[in-house]
C-alpha positions as CSV (number, residue, x, y, z in Angstrom):
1,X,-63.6,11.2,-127.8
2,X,-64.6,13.5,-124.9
3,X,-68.0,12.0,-124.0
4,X,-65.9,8.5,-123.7
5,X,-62.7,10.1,-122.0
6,X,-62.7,9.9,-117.9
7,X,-63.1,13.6,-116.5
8,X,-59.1,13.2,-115.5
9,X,-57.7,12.8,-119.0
10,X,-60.4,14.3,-121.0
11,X,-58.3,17.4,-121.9
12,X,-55.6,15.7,-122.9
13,X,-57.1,13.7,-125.4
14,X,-59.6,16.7,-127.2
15,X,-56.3,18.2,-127.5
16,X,-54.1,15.4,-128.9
17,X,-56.9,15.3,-131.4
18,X,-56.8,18.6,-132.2
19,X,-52.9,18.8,-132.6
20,X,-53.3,15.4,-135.2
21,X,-53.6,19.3,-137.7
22,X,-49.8,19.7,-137.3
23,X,-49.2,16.1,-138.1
24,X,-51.7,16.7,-141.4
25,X,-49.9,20.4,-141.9
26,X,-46.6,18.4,-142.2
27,X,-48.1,15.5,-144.6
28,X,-49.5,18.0,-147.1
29,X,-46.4,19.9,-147.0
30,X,-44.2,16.1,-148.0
31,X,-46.7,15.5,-150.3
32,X,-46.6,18.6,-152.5
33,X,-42.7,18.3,-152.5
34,X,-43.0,14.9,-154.0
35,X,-46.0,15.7,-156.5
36,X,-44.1,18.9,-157.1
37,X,-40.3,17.1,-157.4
38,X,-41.9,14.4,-159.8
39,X,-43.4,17.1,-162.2
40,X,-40.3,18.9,-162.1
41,X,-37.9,16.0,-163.1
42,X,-40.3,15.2,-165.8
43,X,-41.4,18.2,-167.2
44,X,-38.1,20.9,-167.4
45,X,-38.9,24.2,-168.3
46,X,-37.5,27.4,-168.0
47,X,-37.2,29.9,-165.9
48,X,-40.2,33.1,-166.5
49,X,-37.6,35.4,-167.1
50,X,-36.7,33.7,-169.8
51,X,-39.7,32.4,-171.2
52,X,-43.1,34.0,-169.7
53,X,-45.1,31.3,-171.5
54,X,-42.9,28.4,-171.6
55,X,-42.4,28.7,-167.7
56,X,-45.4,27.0,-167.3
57,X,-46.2,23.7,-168.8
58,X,-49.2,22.6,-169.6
59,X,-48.8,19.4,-167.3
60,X,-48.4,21.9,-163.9
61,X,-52.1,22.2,-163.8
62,X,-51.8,18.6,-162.4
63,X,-50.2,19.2,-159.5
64,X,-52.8,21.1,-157.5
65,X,-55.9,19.0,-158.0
66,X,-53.5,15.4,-157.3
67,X,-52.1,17.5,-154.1
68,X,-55.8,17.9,-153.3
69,X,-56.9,14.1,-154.1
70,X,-54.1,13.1,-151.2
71,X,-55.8,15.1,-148.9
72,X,-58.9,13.8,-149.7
73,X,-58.3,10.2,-148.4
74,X,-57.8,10.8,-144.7
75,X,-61.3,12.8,-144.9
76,X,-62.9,10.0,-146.8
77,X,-61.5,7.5,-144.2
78,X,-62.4,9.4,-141.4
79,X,-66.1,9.7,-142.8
80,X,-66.6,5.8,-143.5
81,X,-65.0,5.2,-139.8
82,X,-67.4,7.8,-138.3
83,X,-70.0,5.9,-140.3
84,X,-69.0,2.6,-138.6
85,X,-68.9,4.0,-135.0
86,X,-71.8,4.3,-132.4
87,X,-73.4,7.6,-131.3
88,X,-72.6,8.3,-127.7
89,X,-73.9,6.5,-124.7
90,X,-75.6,9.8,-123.4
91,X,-77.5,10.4,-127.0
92,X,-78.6,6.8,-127.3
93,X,-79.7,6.5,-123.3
94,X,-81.1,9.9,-122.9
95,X,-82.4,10.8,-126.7
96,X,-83.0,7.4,-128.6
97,X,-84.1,6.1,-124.8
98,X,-82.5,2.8,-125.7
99,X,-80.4,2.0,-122.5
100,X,-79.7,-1.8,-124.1
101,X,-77.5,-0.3,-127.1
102,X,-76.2,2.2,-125.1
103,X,-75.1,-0.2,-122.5
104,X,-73.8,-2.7,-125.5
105,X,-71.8,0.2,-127.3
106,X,-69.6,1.0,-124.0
107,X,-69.1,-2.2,-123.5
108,X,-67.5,-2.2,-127.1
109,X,-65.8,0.9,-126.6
110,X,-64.4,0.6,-123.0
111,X,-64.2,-3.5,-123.2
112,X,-65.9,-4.3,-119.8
113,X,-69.7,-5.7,-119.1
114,X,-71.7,-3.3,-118.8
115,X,-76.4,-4.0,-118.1
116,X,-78.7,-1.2,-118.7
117,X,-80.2,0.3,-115.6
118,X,-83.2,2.0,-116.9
119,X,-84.0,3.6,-113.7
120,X,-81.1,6.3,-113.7
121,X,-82.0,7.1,-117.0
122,X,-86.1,7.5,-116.5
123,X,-84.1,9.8,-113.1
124,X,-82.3,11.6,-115.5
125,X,-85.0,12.2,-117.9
126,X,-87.4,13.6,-115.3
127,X,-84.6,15.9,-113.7
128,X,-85.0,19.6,-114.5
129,X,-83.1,21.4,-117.5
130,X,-82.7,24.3,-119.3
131,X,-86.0,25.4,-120.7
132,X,-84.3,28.8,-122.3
133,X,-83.1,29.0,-125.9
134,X,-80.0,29.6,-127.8
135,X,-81.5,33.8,-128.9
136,X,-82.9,34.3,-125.1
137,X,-81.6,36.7,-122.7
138,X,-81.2,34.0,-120.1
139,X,-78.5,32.2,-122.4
140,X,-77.2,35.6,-122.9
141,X,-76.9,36.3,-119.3
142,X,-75.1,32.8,-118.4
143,X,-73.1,32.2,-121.3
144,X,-72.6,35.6,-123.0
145,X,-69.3,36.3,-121.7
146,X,-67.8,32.9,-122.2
147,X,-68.8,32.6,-125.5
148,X,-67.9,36.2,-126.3
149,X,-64.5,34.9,-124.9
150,X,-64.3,31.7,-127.1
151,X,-65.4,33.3,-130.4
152,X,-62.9,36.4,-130.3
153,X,-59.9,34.4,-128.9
154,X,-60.7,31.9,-132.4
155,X,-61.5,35.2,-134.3
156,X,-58.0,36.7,-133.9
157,X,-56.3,33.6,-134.2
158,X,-57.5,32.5,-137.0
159,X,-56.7,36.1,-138.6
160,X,-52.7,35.8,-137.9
161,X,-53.1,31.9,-138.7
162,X,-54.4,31.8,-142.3
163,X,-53.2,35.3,-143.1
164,X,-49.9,34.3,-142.4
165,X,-50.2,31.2,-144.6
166,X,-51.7,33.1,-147.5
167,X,-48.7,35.5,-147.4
168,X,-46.3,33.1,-146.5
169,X,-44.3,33.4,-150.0
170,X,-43.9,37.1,-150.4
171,X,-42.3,36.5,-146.7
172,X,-40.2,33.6,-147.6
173,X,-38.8,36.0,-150.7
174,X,-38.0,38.6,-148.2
175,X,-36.3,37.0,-145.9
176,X,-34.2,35.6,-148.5
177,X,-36.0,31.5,-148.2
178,X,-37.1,32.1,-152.0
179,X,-35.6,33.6,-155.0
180,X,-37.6,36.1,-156.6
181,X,-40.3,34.5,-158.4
182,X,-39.5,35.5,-162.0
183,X,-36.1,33.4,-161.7
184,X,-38.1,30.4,-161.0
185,X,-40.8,28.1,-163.1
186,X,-44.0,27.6,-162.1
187,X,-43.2,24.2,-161.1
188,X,-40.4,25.0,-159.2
189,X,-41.7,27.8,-157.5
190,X,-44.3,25.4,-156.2
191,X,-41.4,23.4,-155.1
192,X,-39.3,25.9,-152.7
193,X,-42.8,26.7,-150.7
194,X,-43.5,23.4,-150.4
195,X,-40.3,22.6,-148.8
196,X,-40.1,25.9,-147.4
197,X,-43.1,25.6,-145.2
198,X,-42.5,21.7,-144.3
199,X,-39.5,22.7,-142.8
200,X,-41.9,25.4,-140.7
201,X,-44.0,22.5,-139.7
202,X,-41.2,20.4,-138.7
203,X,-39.6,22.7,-136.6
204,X,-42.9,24.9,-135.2
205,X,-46.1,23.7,-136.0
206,X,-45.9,20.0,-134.9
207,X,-43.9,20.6,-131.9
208,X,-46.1,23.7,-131.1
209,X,-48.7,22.0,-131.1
């Protein structure tokens, strides 16, 4: 996406494909409330309270692993359509020093004629680069700070993300989304916190992203 992107909209597009995770947030979240809502019609049980055993069925130990099947297909599709596409232009001129396919494969991608000029890439080729490596104090020196930058903004983002989504229940009982988990079945618990954070995606994450 951003080696075929023009400089002017590339930013826009890396991040439309980054927000496509709401979008999948808010499918796995419609998902389990209809895997969930199916198991619950056909398999009634009682609340824990009432029966500690009983409030689990043997059948809810489905629900998990066909939740986790769904999600498997977009990640299977994306793998076999990865498969089908062509490396970059850049990798196959400047690494695989075919300019022919290179040429061929933006003409695919971008729909005009493009010919292989083989003398900007033998240019390219011969102009100098970076001769330091990743663990030198050159790379250090140039890119320490922005990648210092980079990794600690992820770092602490990704600690109130996923934390937040691991404890997401005992919040939703707090705040009065949930009843308290021993008035509810297995099945149905898994059921309220479906719908609970679809309704969170809905309204935040998709539009936040």
């Amino acid at each position: 996406m951003s080696d075929y992107a023009n400089k002017m909209t590339r930013g826009a597009f890396v991040a439309a494909v980054f927000a496509m995770q709401g979008f999948g947030i808010l499918a796995g979240g419609m998902v389990a409330i209809i895997v969930s809502a199916a198991f619950k019609a056909g398999y009634p049980a009682s609340a824990y309270v009432k029966d500690a055993l009983g409030s689990t069925v043997s059948e809810a130990d489905y629900v998990w692993p066909i939740i986790l099947m769904f999600g498997a297909i977009p990640a299977a599709l994306t793998y076999y359509w990865r498969m089908k596409m062509p490396e970059t232009a850049r990798y196959t001129a400047l690494v695989s020093k075919n300019t022919k396919q290179a040429a061929n494969d933006m003409s695919k991608v971008l729909q005009v004629e493009l010919e292989a000029e083989q003398e900007k890439v033998e240019n390219l080729s011969r102009e100098p680069c970076n001769d330091f490596g990743l663990f030198t104090k050159q790379f250090l020196h140039r890119h320490g700070l922005h990648l210092l930058g980079t990794t600690s903004t992820w770092f602490l983002l990704d600690i109130a993300f996923y934390s937040h989504n691991l404890f997401q229940k005992e919040i939703f009982t707090d705040i009065g989304w949930l009843p308290q988990p021993e008035t509810m079945n297995a099945i149905d618990e898994v059921f309220r916190i479906a719908r609970a954070q679809t309704l969170i995606a809905l309204c935040s994450t998709v539009p936040g992203y």
